[in-house]
C-alpha positions in Angstrom: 96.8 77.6 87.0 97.0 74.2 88.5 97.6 72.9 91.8 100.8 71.7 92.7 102.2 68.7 91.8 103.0 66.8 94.9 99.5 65.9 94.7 95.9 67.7 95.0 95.3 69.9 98.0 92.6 69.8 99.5 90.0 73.3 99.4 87.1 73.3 102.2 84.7 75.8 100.8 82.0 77.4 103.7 79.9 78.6 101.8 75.4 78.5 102.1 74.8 80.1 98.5 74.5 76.7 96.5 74.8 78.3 93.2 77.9 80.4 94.1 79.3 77.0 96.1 78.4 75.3 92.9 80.5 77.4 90.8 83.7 77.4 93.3 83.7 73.9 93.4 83.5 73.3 90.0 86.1 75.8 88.9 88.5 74.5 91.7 87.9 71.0 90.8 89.2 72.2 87.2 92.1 73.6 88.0 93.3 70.1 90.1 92.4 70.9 93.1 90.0 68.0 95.6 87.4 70.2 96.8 84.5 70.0 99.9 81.2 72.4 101.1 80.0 72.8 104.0 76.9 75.0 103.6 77.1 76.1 107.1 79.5 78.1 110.2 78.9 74.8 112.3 79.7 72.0 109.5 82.5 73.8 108.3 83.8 74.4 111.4 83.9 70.7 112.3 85.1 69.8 108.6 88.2 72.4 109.5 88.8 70.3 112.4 88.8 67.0 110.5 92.2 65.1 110.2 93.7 65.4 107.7 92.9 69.1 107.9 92.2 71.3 104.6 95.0 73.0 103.0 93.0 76.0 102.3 89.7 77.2 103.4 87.6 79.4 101.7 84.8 80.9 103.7 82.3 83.8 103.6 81.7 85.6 106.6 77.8 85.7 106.1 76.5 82.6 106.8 73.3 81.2 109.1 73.7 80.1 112.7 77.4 80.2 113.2 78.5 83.4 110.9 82.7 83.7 109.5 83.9 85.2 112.2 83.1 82.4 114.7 84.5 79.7 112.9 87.8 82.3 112.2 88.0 82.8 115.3 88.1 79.4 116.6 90.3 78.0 114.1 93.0 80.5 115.1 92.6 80.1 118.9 92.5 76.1 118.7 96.0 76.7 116.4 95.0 75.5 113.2 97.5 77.6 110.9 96.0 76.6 107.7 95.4 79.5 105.0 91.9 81.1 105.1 90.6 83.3 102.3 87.4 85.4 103.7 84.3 86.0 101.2 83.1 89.6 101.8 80.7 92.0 100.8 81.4 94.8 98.2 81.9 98.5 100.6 82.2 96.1 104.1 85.1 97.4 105.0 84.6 96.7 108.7 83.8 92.9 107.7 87.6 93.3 105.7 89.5 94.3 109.1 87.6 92.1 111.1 88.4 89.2 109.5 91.7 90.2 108.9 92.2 91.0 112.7 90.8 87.4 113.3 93.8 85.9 111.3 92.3 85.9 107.6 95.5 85.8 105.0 93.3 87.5 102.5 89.8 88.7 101.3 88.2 88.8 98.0 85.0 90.8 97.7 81.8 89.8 95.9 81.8 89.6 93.2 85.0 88.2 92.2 86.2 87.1 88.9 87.6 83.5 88.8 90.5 84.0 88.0 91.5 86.3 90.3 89.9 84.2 93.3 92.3 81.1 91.5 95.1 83.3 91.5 94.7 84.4 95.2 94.6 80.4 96.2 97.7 79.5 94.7 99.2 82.3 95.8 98.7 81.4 99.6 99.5 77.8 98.9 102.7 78.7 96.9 103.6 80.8 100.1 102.8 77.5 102.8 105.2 75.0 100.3 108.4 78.0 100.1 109.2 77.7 103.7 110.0 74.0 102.9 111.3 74.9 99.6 113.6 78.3 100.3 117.2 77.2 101.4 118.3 81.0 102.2 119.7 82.3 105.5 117.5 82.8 108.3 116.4 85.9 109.3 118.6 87.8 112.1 117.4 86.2 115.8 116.6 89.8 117.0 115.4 93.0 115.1 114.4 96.5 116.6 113.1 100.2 115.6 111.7 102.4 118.3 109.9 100.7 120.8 109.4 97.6 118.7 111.7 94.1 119.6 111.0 91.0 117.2 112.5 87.7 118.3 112.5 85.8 115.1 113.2 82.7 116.1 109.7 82.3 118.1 108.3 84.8 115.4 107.5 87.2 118.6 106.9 90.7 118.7 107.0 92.9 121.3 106.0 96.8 122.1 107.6 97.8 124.7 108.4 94.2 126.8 104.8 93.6 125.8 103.6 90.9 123.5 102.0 91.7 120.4 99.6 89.5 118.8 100.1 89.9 114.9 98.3 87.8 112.1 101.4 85.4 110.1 100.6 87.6 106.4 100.8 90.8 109.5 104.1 89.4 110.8 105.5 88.7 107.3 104.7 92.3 106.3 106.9 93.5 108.9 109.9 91.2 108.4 109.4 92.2 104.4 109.8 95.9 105.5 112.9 95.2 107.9 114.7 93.7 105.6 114.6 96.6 103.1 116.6 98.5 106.1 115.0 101.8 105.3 114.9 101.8 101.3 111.2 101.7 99.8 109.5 98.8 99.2 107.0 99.1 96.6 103.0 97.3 96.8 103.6 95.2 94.0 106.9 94.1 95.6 105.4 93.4 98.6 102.3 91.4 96.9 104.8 89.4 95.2 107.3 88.3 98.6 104.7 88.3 101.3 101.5 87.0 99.2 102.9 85.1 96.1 101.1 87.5 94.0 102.1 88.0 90.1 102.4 92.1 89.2 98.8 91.4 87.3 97.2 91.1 89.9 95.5 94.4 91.8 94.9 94.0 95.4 94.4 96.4 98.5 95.2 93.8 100.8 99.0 95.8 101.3 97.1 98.5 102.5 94.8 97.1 104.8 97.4 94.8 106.6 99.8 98.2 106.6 96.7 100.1 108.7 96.7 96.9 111.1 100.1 96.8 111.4 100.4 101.0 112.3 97.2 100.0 114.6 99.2 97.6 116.4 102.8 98.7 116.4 102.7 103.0 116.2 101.7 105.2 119.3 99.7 107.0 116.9 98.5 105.0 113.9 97.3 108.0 112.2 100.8 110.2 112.3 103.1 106.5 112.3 106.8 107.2 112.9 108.4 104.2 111.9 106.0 102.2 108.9 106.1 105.2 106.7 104.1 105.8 103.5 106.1 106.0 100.2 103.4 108.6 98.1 102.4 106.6 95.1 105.3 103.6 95.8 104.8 101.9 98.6 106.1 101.7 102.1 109.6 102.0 104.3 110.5 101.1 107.8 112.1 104.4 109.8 114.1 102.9 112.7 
């Protein structure tokens, strides 16, 4: 794995573990990529903010003073779009959904092998550069099932004339689905055209951002009429 070619991109790592920050900036600085730590919520937060800003931030949710969430939470309300991998705890499944509520793209849980922590990076990069890089039709300018109206255009999403505030990896999910009109899309399919993920590569991110998305979207989230579970496959949209 190497970072792209059209020059390093720049990794901010938030992490207050020097050994573990140690070891993520070495490994990234091996694969190509320019790489800075902020051992603290507030540093990092301010390093986010920095022009340029980071391509990627890595950041663990349990940190002193300012914790993940904060500094989540105001990089997504002051509009900075970048990518933003969450460190978590193994079992924290309430720190997963938060995060991922917050606007998180993606999670890895401790502890994490390299490789799959490299693979996860590139694969959120890789899926920043296709929008440039992708020269296919646009998606229709309006979409609905049930209740549901998506403008894409303005990427907006409504539930009944309301607006409905997804995460960009939540919205992508749903177009992904869409434009399978009804047929099944499997999770490795959908790791690979919403995350950049290779088959290899085992995640339960699908299914976490599929709960969010019934949680937003579905009257009931628990019995979902329209984002409909595929047993051992995958998913389908039921309009």
């Amino acid at each position: 794995m190497i970072a792209p070619a059209a020059g390093p991109k720049r990794i901010l790592v938030i992490e207050d573990n020097p050994d573990l920050a140690y070891g993520l900036r070495n490994n990234l600085e091996i694969e190509g990529y320019e790489v800075e730590v902020a051992k603290d919520g507030t540093r990092g937060l301010s390093r986010a903010r920095a022009t340029p800003n980071p391509d990627l931030v890595v950041l663990d949710l349990m940190l002193p003073g300012m914790d993940g969430f904060r500094v989540l939470r105001a990089l997504r309300e002051e509009g900075h779009g970048m990518p933003v991998l969450i460190l978590t705890a193994r079992g924290e499944e309430a720190d997963k959904v938060r995060g991922l509520r917050l606007g998180a793209d993606d999670y890895v849980t401790k502890p994490f092998g390299v490789l799959e922590l490299l693979a996860r990076i590139e694969a959120l990069l890789r899926r920043v550069l296709a929008p440039k890089k992708n020269g296919g039709p646009p998606p229709p300018p309006f979409e609905k099932f049930g209740e549901i109206e998506i403008l894409t255009p303005s990427r907006t999403v409504l539930r009944e004339g309301a607006p409905v505030s997804l995460t960009p990896k939540e919205y992508d999910l749903l177009l992904a689905l869409i434009r399978r009109d009804g047929a099944c899309i499997t999770r490795t399919e959908l790791l690979t055209e919403v995350w950049g993920y290779s088959a290899e590569v085992m995640s339960r991110t699908v299914d976490t951002h599929v709960a969010e998305l019934r949680r937003k979207l579905e009257r009931d989230p628990a019995n979902p009429r329209h984002i409909l579970t595929v047993r051992k496959t995958g998913y389908r949209l039921a309009r």
